[in-house]
Steps between C-alpha positions, in 0.01 A plus 500: 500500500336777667573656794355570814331781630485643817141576630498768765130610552419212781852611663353887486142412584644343846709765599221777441255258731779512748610858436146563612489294844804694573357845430183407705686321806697819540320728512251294763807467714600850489138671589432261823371714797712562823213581715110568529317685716181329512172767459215543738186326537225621373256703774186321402365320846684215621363134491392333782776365765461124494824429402640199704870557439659836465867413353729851594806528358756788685833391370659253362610298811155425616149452479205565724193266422144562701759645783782233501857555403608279194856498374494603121748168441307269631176647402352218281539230766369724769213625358399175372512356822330751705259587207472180303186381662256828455249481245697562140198699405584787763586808467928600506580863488888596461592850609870558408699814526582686182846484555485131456681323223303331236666159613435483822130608441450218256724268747191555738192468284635168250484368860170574560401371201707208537275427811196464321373889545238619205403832619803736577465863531750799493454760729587843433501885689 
């Protein structure tokens, strides 16, 4: 009666796949940006004005929409109320500081979208 063997290469195949996730999820994890300063415009002439809601961000407490004062917590049921009803084919520009954390900028403009908004612009110096 024979024996069996012991067939390793599936066992090493796996641990090479995985050996490689590792290697890659590491390193992704370990060059993540703290901060970005966010360039200039460019100076070419600016479009035309018709925006109908100017979204400004100036900190992370609050935000000012078209001149009102909206609390950055409860942004989404705000601005849907006050902003729900405009045509979803108008213009929204969102000015934030560049000091702004990444969160808290996408906090603002998932809302926006989440209202129905197409066209959103970014403003910049």
């Amino acid at each position: 009666m024979k024996k069996p063997e012991l067939n390793i290469t599936p066992f090493v195949d796996i641990m090479l796949v995985l050996l490689a996730i590792l290697m890659v999820s590491v390193t992704v994890s370990t060059y993540q940006e703290k901060t970005v300063n966010l360039p200039e415009g460019s100076k070419t002439t600016p479009a035309a004005k018709k925006a109908t809601i100017t979204i400004t961000i100036p900190n992370s407490k609050y935000v000012i929409v078209n001149g009102m004062k909206l609390s950055l917590k409860n942004f989404l049921e705000e601005f849907n109320l006050k902003f729900g009803k405009y045509n979803k084919n108008s213009l929204v520009y969102i000015a934030a500081d560049k000091d702004i954390k990444y969160g808290t900028f996408m906090r603002v403009y998932a809302s926006v979208v989440k209202t129905g908004f197409t066209q959103i612009g970014l403003l910049t110096k």
